[in-house]
N, C-alpha and C positions, 0 to 999 in steps of 0.2 A: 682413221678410227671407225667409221661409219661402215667399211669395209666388216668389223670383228659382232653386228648385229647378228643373233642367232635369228633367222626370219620365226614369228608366230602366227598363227592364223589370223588375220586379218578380220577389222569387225564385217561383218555379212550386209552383201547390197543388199540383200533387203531389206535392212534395217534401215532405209534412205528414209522412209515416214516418220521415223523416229530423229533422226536427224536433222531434218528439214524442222520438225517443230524443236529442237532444241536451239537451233541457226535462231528462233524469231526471239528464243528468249535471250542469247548469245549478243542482239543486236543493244539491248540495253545497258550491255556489263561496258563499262569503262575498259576495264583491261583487251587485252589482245592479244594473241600467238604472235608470239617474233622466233620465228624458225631457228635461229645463234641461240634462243633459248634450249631448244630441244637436243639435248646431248646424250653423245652417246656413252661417255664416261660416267658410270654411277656418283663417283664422288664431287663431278663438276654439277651434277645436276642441281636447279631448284626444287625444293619442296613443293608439292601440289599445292597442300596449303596455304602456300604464300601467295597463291594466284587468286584471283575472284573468283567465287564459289560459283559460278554460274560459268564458267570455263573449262569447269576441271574434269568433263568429260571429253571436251575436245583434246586436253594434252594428254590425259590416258588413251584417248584413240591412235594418236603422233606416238607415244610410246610402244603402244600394245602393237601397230602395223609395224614396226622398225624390231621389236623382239627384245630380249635382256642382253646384253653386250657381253661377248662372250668371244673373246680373243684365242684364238686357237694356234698351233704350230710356233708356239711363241719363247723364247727364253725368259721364265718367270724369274724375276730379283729374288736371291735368296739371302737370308737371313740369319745371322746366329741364334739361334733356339737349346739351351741347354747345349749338349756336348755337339750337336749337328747343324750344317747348313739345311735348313728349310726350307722353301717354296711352293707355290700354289701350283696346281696338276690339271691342266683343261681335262682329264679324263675324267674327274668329278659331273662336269656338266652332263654324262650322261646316266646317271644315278639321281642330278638333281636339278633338275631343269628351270628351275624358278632361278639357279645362281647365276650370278656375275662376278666379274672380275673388273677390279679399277686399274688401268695402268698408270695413270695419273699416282694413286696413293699405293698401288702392289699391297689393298685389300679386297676381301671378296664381299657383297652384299647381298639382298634379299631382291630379289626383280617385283614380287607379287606386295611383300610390304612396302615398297617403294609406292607403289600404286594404290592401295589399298588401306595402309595403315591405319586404324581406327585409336582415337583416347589411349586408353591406357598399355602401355607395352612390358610384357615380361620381363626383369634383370636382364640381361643377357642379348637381347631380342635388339636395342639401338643400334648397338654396334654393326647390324646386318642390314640398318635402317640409314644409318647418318653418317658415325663415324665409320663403320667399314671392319671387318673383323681380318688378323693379319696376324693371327698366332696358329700357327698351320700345327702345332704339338696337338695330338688328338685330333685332329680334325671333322674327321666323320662321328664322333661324337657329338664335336658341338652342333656340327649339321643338325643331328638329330634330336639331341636337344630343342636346337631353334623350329624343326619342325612340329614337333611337341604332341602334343592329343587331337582328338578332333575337334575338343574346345580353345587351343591354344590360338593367339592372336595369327600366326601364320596363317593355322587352315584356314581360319575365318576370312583374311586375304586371299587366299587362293580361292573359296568359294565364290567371291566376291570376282574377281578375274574370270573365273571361268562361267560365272553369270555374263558379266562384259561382254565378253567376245561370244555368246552363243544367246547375244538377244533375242531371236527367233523363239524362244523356246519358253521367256521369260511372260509370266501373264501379262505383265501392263502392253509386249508387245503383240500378242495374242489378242487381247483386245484393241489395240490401236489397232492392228492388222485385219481385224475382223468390221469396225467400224469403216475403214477405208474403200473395203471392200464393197461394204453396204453401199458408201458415198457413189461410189462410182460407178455401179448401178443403178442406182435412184437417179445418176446426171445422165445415163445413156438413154433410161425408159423416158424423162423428160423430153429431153432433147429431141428424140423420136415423134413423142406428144405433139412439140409444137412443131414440129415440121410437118406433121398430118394436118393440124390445125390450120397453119398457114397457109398449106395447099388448097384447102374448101374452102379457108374464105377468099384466096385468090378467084381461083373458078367460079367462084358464086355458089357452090352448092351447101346443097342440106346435110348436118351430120347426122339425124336422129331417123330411125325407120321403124317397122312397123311390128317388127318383131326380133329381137335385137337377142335371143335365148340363144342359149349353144349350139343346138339344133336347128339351127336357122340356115336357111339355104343363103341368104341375104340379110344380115342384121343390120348393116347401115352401112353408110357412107368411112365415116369416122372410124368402125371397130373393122372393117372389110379392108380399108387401106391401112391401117396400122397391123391386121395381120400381114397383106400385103410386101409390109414393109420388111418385116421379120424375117420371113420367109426366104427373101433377099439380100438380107445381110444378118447372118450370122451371130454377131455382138449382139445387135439388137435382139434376134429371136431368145435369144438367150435370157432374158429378163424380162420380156414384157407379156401381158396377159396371162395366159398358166400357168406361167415359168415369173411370175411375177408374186412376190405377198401378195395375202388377200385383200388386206387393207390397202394395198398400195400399187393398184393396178392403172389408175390413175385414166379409167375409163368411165367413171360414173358420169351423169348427164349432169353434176355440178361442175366436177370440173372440168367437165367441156365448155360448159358457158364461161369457166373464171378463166378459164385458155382464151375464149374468145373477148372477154370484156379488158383483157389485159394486152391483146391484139391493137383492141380498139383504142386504148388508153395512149398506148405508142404511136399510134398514127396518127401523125401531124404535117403541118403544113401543106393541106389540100385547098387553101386556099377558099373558092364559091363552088368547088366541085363537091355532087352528091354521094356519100357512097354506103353503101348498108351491109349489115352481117345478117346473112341465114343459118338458124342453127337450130329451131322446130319446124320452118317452116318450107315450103316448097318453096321450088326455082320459081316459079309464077305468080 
């Protein structure tokens, strides 16, 4: 069966930020993915809503990556229907992409209201939902019917899917994605920080000089190897000093000393050996 998935777009790696923090809240739900659950027969499936609410993004991702099931090349069972033998036509599916077909019950369903269903559903609208609809007389009518307006329960699922699958675009991922961004330049100009840090108080030397303005042929110890630094690795030059916030250049002479007192604070077991940090004053 797994063979008759129509593939979909797949949710976007980059939405790994957003899934990684959905994993921590995933870790508290009782329930679980058991893969025998994830079917490819519309009519064998479980309802989302039977799963813990705190899930039901993971089995729409298990759905959304594998596609509507959509059996092709296939002799459909046909049916007496008024005066004619009936059956379902995979040439539909290219007219209506959200369909599927059950071979289990030889009815056809809704792929997007499966995933998407919200409260209350239009007359008509279950049958494409639970039971399955398998009265092929009109057909492309009731298609369209179940389609409906822009306000009908459908589109509202399909807006809702094709939010899903195109989270890059969705604001709360815009702002995750812009936060992370931040994150991880603020942990590279750090990181940078104390490595300049820990090298002058290795050496013994003074961070602070004498004229420390942009203009400065020599501003100091501290602000000369951190450009230094930049200069030679790329990531870094990339966000520290000019290319850094203003507020957040992470050069001022406070926190130079709070780099250094937190240097100090970590340095243990020395034992009766003497050892001192320079950071106004000179080597002598």
């Amino acid at each position: 069966m797994e063979k008759y998935f129509g593939k979909r777009p797949t949710i976007l790696d980059s939405c790994q930020e957003l899934e990684a923090h959905n994993a921590e809240e995933n870790l508290m739900e009782n329930d679980d993915i058991n893969e025998s659950e994830i079917k490819a027969d519309p009519d064998l499936r479980k309802p989302i809503a039977e799963y813990g609410v705190n899930i039901w993004d993971r089995i729409r991702r298990e759905y959304v990556a594998k596609g509507p099931c959509q059996p092709k090349d296939n002799i459909f069972q046909k049916t007496r229907q008024g005066k004619d033998n009936r059956s379902f036509r995979d040439a539909w599916y290219k007219d209506y992409d959200w369909l599927e077909y059950s071979e289990a019950k030889h009815a056809a369903y809704c792929f997007y209201c499966f995933l998407f269903k919200r409260g209350y559903v239009a007359p008509g609208d279950e049958a494409f939902t639970s039971c399955g609809f398998s009265n092929w007389k009109k057909i492309l009518e009731k298609f369209k019917a179940h389609v409906g307006d822009k306000s009908s329960a459908h589109n509202k699922a399909r807006i809702e899917y094709e939010n899903f699958v195109n989270q890059r675009q969705s604001v709360a991922y815009v702002v995750s994605r812009g936060m992370t961004t931040k994150e991880k330049e603020y942990r590279i100009r750090l990181t940078a920080t104390v490595d300049v840090v820990r090298f002058l108080l290795i050496q013994g030397l003074p961070f602070r000089g004498h004229d420390e303005s942009s203009t400065s042929l020599n501003k100091c110890n501290f602000l000369e190897l951190l450009e230094w630094y930049g200069l030679r690795n790329d990531e870094v030059g990339k966000v520290i000093l000019k290319n850094a916030p203003g507020n957040n250049q992470m050069t001022s002479p406070s926190v130079q000393k709070d780099m250094a007192n937190a240097c100090a604070v970590e340095t243990t077991e020395l034992g009766d050996r003497h050892f001192s940090i320079l950071v106004d004053e000179s080597r002598d």
